[in-house]
N, C-alpha and C positions, 0 to 999 in steps of 0.2 A: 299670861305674857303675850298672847297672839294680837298683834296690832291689826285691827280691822278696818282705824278711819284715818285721815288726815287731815289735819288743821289749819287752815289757811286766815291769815289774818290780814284785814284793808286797812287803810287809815285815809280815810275823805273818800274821795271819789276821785280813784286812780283815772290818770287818763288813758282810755285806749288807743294804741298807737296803729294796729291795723288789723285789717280782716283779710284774708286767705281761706279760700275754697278748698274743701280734702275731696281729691275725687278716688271712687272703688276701682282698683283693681280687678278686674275678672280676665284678663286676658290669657291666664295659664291654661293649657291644656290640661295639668293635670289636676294639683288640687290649690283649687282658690279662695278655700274654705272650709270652714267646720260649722256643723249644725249640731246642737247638745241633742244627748240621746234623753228620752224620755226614762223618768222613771230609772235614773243609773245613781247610783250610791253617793254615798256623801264624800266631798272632799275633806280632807285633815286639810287643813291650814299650818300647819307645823312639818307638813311633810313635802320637804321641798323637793322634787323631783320623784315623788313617790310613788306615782299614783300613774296606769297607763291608760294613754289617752283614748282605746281603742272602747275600753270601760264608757266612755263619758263623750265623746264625739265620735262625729260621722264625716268623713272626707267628703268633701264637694267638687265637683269638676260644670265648671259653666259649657254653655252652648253657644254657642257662635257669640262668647260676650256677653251673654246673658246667666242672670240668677234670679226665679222665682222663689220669693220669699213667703213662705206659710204662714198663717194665720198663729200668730200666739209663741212660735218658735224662735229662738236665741241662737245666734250666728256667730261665727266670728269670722270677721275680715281682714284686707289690708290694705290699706292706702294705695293709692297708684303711684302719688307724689312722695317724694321724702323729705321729712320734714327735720325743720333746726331750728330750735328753740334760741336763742342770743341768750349768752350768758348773764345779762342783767333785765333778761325780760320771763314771763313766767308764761304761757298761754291756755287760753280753756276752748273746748272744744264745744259748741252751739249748735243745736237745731237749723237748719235753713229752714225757708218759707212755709210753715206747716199744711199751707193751700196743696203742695207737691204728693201729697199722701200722710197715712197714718203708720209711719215707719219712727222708732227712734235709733240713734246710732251713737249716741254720746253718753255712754252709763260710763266707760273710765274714762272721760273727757280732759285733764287734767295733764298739762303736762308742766315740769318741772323744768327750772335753767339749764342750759348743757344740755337738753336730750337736743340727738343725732348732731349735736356742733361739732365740728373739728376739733375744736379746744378742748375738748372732754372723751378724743379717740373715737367718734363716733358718726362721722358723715357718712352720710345713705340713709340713715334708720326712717323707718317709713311707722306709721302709726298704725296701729292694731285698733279695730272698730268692731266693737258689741253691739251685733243689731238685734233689732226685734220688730218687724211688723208688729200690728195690732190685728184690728177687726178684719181686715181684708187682706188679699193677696196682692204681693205690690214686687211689681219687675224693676231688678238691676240693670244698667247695661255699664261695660268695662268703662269707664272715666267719667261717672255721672257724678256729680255735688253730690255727694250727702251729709257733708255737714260744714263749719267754718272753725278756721283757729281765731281767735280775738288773744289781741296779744294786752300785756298790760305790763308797766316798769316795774322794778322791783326797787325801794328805798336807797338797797345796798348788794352790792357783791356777795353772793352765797360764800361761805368758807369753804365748800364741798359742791363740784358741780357733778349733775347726774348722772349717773353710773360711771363716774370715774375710776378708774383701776380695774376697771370689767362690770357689768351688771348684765340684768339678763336682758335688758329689754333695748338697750342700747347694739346700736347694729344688724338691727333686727329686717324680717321682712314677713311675713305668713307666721304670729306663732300662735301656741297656748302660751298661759300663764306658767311660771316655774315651779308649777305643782306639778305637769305634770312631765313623764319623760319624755324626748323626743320620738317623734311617730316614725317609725322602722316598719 
């Protein structure tokens, strides 16, 4: 019963309505991120809030705006911007110029109607970004592009907009996922 994927269906070649820049956050002092620990245990996907994150990440704190990202290692970020999704629009999260480095930042790219819209309880929410260098070592600094929204229509009005009545991700700014508990 553990749902792993999601299913997204086109019909033609929806038109794109716009493009929007996500830039990193690094300007906290304290922690502007998490780096996965190597070699740390497996997650339950059934255990929602089970799991401590001190197990499986590592706090980040930038330097003057800056984050050196290591070769082959998995981050997580957060938006500078906050982002809202329109309720009849759905958007996916894209690679910029790959000429810029061998970094990706768009593994949960996907965002659904109603995230961070006022209409769904939820202005502010800032997007959460899964990075990972590759071959080489590649500098952040606080409000660089790393990646873009592309927005697209959606046929019809969701019956249910995103995290309505509370979710986790809605409202958000720095998190993990709701495996795991919050970091204390």
């Amino acid at each position: 019963g553990t749902r792993l994927n999601q299913l997204r269906l086109k019909r033609g070649e929806p038109p794109r309505l716009a493009t929007v820049s996500v830039g990193v956050d690094l300007e906290s002092e304290a922690v502007a991120g998490f780096r996965a620990r190597r070699h740390a245990g497996v997650v339950d996907m059934d255990r929602v809030g089970g799991h401590d994150p001190r197990d499986f990440w590592e706090p980040l704190a930038p330097r003057r705006g800056e984050l050196l990202l290591d070769p082959g290692e998995f981050y997580i970020l957060a938006s500078r911007e906050a982002v809202e999704i329109p309720v009849l629009q759905a958007a996916e999260m894209t690679p910029i110029d790959p000429s810029v480095g061998e970094f990706r930042v768009h593994y949960a790219g996907f965002f659904d109607p109603g995230f961070g819209a006022a209409e769904a309880g939820a202005a502010g929410s800032r997007g959460v970004l899964e990075v990972r260098s590759h071959e080489t070592p590649f500098l952040l600094e606080h409000g660089q592009t790393v990646a873009r929204l592309v927005f697209e229509p959606l046929t019809e009005r969701p019956s249910r907009l995103y995290g309505e009545g509370g979710g986790h991700y809605q409202k958000q700014g720095l998190k993990l996922s709701k495996h795991f508990r919050p970091w204390s």
